[in-house]
C-alpha positions as CSV (number, residue, x, y, z in Angstrom):
1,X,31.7,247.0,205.8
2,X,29.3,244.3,204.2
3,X,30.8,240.9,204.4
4,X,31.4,240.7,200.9
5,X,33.2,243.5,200.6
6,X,35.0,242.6,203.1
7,X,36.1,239.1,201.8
8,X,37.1,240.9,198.5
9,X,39.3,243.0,200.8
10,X,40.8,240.4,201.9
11,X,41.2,238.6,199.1
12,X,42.6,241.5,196.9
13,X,44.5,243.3,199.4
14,X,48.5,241.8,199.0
15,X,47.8,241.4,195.2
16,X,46.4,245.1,194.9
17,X,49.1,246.4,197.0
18,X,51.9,244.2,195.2
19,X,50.5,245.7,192.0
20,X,50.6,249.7,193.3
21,X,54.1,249.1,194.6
22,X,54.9,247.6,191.1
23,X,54.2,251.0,189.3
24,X,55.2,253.7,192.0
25,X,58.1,251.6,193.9
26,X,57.3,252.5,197.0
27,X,55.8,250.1,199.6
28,X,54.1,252.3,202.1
29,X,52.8,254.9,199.4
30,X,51.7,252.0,197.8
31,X,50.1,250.5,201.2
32,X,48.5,254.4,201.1
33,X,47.0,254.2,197.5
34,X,45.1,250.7,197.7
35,X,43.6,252.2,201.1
36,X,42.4,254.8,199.0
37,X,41.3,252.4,196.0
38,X,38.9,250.8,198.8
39,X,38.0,253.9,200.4
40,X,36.4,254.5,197.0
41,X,35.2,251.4,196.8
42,X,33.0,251.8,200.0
43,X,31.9,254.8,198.5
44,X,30.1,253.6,195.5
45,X,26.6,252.8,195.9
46,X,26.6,249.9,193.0
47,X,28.9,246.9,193.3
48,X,30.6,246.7,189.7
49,X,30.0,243.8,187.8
50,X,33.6,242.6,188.2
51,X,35.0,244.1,191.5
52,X,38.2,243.2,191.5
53,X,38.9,244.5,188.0
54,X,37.3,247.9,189.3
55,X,39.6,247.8,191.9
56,X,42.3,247.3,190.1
57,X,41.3,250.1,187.0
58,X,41.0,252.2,190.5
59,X,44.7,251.5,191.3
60,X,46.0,252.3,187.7
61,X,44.0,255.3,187.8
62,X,45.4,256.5,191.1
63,X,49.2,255.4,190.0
64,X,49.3,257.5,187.1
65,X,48.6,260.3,189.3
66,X,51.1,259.1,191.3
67,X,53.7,259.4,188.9
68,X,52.9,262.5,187.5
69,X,53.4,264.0,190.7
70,X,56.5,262.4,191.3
71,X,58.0,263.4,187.9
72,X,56.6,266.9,189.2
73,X,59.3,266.3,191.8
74,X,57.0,266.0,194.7
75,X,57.5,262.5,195.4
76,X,60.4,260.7,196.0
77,X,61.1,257.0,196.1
78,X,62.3,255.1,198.9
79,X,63.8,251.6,200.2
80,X,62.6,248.9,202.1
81,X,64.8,249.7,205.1
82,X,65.0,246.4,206.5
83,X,65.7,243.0,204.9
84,X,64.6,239.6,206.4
85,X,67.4,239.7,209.1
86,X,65.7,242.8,210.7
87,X,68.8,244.8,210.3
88,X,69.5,247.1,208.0
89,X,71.1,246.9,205.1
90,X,74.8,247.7,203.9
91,X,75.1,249.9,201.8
92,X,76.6,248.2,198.9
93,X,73.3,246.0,199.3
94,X,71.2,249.4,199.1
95,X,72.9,250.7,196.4
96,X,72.3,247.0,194.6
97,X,68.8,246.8,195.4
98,X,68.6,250.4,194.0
99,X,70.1,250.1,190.6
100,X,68.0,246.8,190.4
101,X,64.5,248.7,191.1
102,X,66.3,251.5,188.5
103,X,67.1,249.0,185.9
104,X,63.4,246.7,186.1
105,X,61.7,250.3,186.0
106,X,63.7,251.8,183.0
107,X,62.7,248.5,181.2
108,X,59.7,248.5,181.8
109,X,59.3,252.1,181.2
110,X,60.8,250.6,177.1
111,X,57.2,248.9,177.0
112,X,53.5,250.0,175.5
113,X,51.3,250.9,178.3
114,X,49.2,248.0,177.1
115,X,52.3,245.9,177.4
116,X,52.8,247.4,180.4
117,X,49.4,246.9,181.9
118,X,49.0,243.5,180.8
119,X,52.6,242.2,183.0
120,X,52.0,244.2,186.3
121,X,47.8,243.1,185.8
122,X,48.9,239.1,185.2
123,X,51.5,239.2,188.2
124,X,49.0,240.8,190.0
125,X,46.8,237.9,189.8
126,X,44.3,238.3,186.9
127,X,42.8,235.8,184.5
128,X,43.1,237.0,180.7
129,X,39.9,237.8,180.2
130,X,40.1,240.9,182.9
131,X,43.2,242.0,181.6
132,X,41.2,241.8,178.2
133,X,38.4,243.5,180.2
134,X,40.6,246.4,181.4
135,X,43.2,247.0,178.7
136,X,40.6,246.6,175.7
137,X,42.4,243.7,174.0
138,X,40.3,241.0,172.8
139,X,40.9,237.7,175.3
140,X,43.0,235.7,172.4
141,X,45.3,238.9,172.2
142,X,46.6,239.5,175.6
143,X,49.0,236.1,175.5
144,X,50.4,237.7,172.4
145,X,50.7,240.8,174.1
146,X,52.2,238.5,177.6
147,X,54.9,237.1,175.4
148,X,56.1,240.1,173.7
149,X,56.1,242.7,176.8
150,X,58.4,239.5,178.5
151,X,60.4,239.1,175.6
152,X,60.9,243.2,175.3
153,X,61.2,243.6,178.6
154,X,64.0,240.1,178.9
155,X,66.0,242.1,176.1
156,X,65.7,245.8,178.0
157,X,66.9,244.7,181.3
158,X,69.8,243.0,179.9
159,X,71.0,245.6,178.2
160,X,70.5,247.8,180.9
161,X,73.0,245.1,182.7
162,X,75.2,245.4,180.2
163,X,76.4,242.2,179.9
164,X,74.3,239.4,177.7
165,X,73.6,240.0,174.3
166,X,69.7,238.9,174.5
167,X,69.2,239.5,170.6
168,X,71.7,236.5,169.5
169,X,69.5,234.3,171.7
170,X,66.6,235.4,169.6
């Protein structure tokens, strides 16, 4: 591997995989897919003008493949089955950790895909003007689109918990 390629790997790796687990909610598959999104990557002959938004397209790309396979009911999602202790967890904490993965997905799931895109690309690291770049939104749109998708998705989860009444705040 060409040394910069290889210091993009390094610097995109935890981001690209933090971004894959984001969208498929499962670590190791999503360990799997950015190895794939950089096999790729080593197979094109050009480097793209902006790598790490290639990469990243790449990712999406493979993740909604992902999850049409997994609503195919090939796939099924898993916990992390450790915590920080290096014990397992109880299983009132799995069952917790569950319903909070079920409840974040769901509301996200109540977003756009733009919306959508734009959250998981900005905590994945980007600067506006590659979420711009990738989601075709011109660069003074996408904090518009930032504050809305956190707004809708603020008001989904809640109600998912059940509990606050989000809309009064608003």
């Amino acid at each position: 591997m060409s040394e910069p390629r290889a210091s993009l790997y390094r610097e995109v790796w935890g981001d690209l995989v933090r971004y894959i687990d984001r969208r498929i909610w499962d670590p190791e598959r999503a360990q799997e897919l950015a190895q794939e999104v950089f096999i790729r990557a080593l197979g094109e002959e050009r480097t793209p003008d902006s790598p790490r938004a290639w990469l990243f397209t790449v990712a999406a790309n493979l993740t909604r493949d992902e999850a049409r396979r997994a609503i195919r009911g090939r796939e099924k999602l898993r916990l992390v089955a450790a915590d920080e202790g290096g014990g397992a967890p109880s299983p009132d904490e799995i069952l917790t950790i569950q319903q909070t993965r079920d409840r974040v997905r769901e509301a996200l799931g109540s977003l756009n895909e733009r919306e959508r895109e734009s959250l998981l690309m900005v905590e994945a690291g980007f600067s506006y003007a590659e979420i711009a770049e990738a989601t075709g939104l011109s660069p003074g749109a996408v904090g518009t689109t930032l504050s809305r998708a956190r707004r809708k998705l603020a008001v989904a989860y809640a109600e998912l918990e059940g509990g606050e009444d989000v809309h009064a705040a608003h």
